[in-house]
N, C-alpha and C positions, 0 to 999 in steps of 0.2 A: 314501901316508902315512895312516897310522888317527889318530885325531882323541884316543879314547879307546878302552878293552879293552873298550866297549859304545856303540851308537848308539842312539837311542831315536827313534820319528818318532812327532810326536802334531800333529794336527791336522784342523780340519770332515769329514766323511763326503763323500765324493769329490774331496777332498783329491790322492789321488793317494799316499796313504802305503804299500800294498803294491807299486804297480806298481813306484814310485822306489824304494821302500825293498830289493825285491829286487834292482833294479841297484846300488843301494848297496852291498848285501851281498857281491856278487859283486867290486864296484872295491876294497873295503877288505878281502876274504878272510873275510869276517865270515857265521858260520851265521844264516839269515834266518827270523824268528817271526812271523807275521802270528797277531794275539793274540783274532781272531774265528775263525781256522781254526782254532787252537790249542782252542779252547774247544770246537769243532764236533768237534776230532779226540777230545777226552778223552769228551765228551759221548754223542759215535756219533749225534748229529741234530745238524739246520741250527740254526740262531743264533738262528729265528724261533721252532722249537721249543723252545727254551729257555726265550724271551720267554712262550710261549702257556703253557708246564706251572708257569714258575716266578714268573714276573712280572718287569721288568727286576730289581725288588731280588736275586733269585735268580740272575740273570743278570750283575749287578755283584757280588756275592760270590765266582762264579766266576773270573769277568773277576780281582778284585782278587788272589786264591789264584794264577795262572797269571803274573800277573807279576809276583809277589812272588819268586814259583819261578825263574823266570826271569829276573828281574832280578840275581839272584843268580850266574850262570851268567858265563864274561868270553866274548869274540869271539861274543857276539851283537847283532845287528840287528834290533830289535826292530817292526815298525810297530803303534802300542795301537790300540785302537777309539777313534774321536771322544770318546767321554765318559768313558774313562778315568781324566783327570782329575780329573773329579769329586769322588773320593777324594783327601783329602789324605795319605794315606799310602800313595797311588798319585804321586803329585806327589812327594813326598821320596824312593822307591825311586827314581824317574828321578832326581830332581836327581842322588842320592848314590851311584847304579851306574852313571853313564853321562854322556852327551854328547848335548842335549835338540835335536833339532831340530824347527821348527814350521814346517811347510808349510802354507800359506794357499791361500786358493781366494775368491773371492769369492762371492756370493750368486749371481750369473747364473754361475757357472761350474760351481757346485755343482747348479743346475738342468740346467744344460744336459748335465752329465755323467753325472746320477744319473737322466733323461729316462726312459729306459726296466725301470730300476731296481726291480723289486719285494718283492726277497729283505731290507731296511732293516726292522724291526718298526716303530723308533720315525717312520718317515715313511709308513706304513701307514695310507691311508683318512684323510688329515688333506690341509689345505693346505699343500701342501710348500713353499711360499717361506715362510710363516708359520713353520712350524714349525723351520725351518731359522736363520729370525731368531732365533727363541726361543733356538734350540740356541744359536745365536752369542752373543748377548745375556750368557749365562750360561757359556760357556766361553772364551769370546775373553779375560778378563785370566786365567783359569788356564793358559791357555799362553805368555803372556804371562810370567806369572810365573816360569815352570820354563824357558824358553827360552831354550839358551845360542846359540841361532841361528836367525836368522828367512825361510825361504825362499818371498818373496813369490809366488804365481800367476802364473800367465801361459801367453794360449792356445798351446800351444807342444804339438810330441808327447813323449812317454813318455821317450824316446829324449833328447833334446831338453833337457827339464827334468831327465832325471838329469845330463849334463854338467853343466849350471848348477849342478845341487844339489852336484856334488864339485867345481865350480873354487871354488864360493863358501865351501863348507866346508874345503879347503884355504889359503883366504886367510886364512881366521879364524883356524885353529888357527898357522898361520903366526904371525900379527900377536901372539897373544897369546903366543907362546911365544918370540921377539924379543927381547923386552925381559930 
């Protein structure tokens, strides 16, 4: 059972929003966007490339143009980059194209995952539990805010937490469509 004629996965950077979000795509029949490849595909360079020639702001315009595009599009699965966000009229294409899910990660899960991790611009040569707080500090209630459903962390494998992520997401849509 599809939820909505779009999925939308926003949450922390190593999150787990492409790996789940592709099994998502596959259990719900849904074409899957991962919205930093997507940028990397239109761009012809990596994501860091983009950061070094255009600056993140150059780097969030494109970001923002790609899932404007796409958000517009129905049976896609979308997973955004962490800061996505950001934009509030990145936050209202999600609310009003789709079905917002927020995948959580904690602070040690998002170290422990992102360990060897060097391809991230915005955790490049800084203190990454710092910086990582920061991030959270300041996007933790904008997913908040647009989240029609909240899929807690947990050390679990890939495999694993996408069941979770569709029994829990079938309960939802379930409940709320019940009544």
């Amino acid at each position: 059972m599809n939820p909505s004629f779009n999925l939308f996965i926003v949450g922390p950077t190593g999150a787990g929003k492409t790996s789940i979000g592709r099994r998502l795509a596959d259990h719900y029949g849904l074409t899957f966007v991962d919205l930093d490849q997507e940028i990397e595909r239109v761009c012809g360079v990596p994501v860091s490339t983009v950061f070094e020639i255009e600056g993140e702001a150059g780097f969030r315009q494109r970001e923002s143009t790609l899932l404007a595009e796409h958000s517009q599009r129905r049976g896609v699965l979308m997973a955004t980059g962490a800061g996505a966000v950001l934009d509030a009229a990145n936050r209202r294409r999600l609310v009003d194209h789709g079905y917002v899910l927020w995948l959580q990660a904690t602070l040690e899960q998002q170290l422990e995952r992102l360990a060897q991790d060097r391809q991230r611009p915005l955790l490049a040569g800084v203190d990454r539990a710092e910086r990582l707080s920061t991030m959270s500090e300041r996007r933790t209630p904008l997913y908040e805010e647009i989240a029609d459903l909240v899929i807690p962390g947990a050390h679990e494998t890939v495999h694993a937490a996408s069941a979770r992520s569709i029994l829990l997401i079938d309960q939802h849509w379930q409940r709320q469509h019940a009544a």
